[in-house]
C-alpha positions as MATLAB code, in Angstrom:
seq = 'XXXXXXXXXXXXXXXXXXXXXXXXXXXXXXXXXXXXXXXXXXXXXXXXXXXXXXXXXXXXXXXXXXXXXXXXXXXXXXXXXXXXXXXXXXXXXXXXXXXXXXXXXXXXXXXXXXXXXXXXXXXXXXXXXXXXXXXXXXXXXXXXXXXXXXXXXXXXXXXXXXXXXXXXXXXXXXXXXXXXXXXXXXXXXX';
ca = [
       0.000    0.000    0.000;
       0.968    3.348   -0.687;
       2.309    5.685    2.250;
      -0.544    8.158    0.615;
      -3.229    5.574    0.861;
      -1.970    4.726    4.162;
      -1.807    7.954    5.695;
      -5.223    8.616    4.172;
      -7.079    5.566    5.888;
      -5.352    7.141    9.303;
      -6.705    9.985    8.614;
     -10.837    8.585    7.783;
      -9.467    6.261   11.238;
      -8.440    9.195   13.511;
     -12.143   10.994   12.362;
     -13.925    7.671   13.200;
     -12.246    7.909   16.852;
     -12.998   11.571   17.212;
     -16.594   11.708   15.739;
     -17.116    8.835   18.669;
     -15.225   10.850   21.297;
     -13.028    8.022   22.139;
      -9.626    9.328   20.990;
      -7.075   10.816   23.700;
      -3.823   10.570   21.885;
      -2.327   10.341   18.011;
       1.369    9.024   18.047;
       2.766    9.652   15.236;
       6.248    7.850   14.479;
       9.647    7.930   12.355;
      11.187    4.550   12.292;
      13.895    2.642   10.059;
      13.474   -1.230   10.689;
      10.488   -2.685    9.364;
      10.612   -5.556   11.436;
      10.568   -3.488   14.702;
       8.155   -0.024   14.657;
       8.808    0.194   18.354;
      12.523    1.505   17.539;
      12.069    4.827   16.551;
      13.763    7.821   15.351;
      11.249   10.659   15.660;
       8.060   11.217   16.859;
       5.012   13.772   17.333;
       2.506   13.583   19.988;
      -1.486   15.317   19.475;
      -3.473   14.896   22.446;
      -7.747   15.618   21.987;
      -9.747   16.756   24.725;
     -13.974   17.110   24.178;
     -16.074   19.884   25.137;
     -19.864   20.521   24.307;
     -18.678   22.442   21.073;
     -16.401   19.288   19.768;
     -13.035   17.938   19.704;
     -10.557   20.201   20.716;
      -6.456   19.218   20.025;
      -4.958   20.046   23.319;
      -1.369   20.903   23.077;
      -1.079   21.662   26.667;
      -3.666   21.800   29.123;
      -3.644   23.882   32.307;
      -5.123   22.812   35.528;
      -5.301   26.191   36.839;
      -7.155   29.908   35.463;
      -4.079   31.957   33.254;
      -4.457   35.785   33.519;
      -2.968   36.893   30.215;
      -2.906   40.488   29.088;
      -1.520   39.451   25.424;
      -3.495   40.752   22.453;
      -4.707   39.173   19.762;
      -1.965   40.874   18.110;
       0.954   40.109   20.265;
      -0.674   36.205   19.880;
      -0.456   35.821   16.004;
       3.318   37.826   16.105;
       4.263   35.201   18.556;
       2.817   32.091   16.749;
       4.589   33.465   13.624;
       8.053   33.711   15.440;
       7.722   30.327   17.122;
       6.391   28.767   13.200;
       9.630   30.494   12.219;
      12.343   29.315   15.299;
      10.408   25.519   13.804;
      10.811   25.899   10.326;
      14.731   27.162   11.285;
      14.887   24.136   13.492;
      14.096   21.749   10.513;
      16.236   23.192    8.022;
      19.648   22.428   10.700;
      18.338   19.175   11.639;
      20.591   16.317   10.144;
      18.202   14.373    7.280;
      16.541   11.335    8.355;
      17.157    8.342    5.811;
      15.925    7.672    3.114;
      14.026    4.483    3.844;
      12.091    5.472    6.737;
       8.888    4.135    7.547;
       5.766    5.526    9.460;
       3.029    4.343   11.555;
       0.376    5.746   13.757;
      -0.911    4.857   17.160;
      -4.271    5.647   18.700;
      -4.946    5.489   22.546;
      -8.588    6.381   23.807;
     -10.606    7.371   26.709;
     -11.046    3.723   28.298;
     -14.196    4.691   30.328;
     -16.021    5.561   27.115;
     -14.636    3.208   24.362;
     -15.531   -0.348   24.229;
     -12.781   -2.844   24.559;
     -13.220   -4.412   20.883;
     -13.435   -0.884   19.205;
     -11.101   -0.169   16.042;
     -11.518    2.103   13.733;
     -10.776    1.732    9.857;
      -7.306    1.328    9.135;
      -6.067    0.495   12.009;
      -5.668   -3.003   14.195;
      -4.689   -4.053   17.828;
      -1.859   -2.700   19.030;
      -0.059   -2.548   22.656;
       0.766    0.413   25.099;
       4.278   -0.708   25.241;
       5.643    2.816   24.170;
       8.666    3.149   22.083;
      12.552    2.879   22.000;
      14.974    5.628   20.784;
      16.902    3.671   17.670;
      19.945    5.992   19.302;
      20.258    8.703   22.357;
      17.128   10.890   21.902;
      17.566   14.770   22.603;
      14.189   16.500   23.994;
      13.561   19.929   22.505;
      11.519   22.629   24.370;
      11.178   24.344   21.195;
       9.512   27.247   22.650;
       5.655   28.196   23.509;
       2.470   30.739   23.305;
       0.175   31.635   25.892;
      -3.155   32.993   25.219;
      -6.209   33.689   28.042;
      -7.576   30.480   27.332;
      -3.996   27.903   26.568;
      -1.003   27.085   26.434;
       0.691   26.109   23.175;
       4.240   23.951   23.217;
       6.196   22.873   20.753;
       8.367   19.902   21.968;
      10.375   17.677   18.931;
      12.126   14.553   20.050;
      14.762   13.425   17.769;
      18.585   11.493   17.845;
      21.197   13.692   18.840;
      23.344   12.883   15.988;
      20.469   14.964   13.798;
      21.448   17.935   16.091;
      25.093   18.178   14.913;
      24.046   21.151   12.498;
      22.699   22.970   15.184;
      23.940   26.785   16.144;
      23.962   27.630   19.608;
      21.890   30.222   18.571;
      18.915   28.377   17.404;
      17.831   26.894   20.760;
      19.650   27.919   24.271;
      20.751   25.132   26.636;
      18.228   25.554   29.234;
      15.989   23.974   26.103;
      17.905   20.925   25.264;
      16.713   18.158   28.367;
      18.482   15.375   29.123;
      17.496   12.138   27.133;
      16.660    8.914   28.170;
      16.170    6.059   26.139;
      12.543    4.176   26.812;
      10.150    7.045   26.390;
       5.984    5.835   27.390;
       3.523    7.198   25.022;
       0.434    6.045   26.805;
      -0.086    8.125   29.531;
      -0.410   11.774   29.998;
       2.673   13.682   31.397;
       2.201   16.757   33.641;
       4.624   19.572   32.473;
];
């Protein structure tokens, strides 16, 4: 199957999950070895949170009320500079191969979905979580706050893709130490 095809039964998957409000967490991951998708290289986390207005993708959610006096303004200059310190980020990275693969994992609300639920495209999976291929590096890319959220950027990728990197491009204080077994299945407080 084509990674098109592929991506685009995910996709018609991930709405089946949502429509149902059943769908916590899209993991989204890089990896090399076809016979083992729990060694990654990179990966991208989307968490979904449901109000009475729909799905909403939470990138980080705060417990507690956040007095902000930023402008709509100040908001979209922000969100451009952070888009831009990403796009920056990309371009310095080291390339991934060539002959990378992809998959996609779904984890769901377990109180509301039933047990034998799968949506199209996908099939049962496990919560084992996922394995660095080499030493991961944790970037805290940077962030925007608005009245009502908080949006991070976090990319987790080997440290030999950050040899390009100039000091300049991300500080010290937001490179975190790595560790090499990394759970996917459970949220993480900040």
């Amino acid at each position: 199957m084509r990674l098109w095809n592929k991506i685009s039964r995910w996709m018609l998957g991930c709405y089946d999950a949502l429509q149902k409000k059943y769908l916590r967490m899209v993991v989204l991951a890089v990896y090399t070895n076809p016979e083992d998708p729990q060694t990654i290289s990179e990966c991208y986390q989307f968490k979904f949170k449901y109000t009475n207005n729909g799905p909403l993708m939470d990138f980080i959610s705060k417990n507690q009320s956040n007095e902000s006096s930023m402008s709509s303004t100040d908001t979209k200059k922000a969100s451009i500079l952070l888009i831009r310190k990403i796009y920056i980020l990309m371009q310095n990275l080291g390339p991934l191969p060539n002959d990378v693969c992809l998959t996609m994992k779904l984890f769901y609300y377990d109180e509301v979905t039933p047990p034998d639920y799968q949506p199209p495209g996908f099939k049962d999976g496990d919560c084992e979580g996922v394995i660095f291929e080499g030493e991961p590096m944790y970037l805290n890319v940077g962030e925007v706050s608005t009245p009502f959220h908080i949006f991070k950027v976090k990319v987790t990728t080997e440290r030999e893709r950050m040899e390009n990197i100039d000091s300049t491009i991300l500080s010290p204080k937001q490179i975190k130490t790595p560790f090499q077994k990394i759970l996917r299945d459970k949220d993480v407080e900040d």
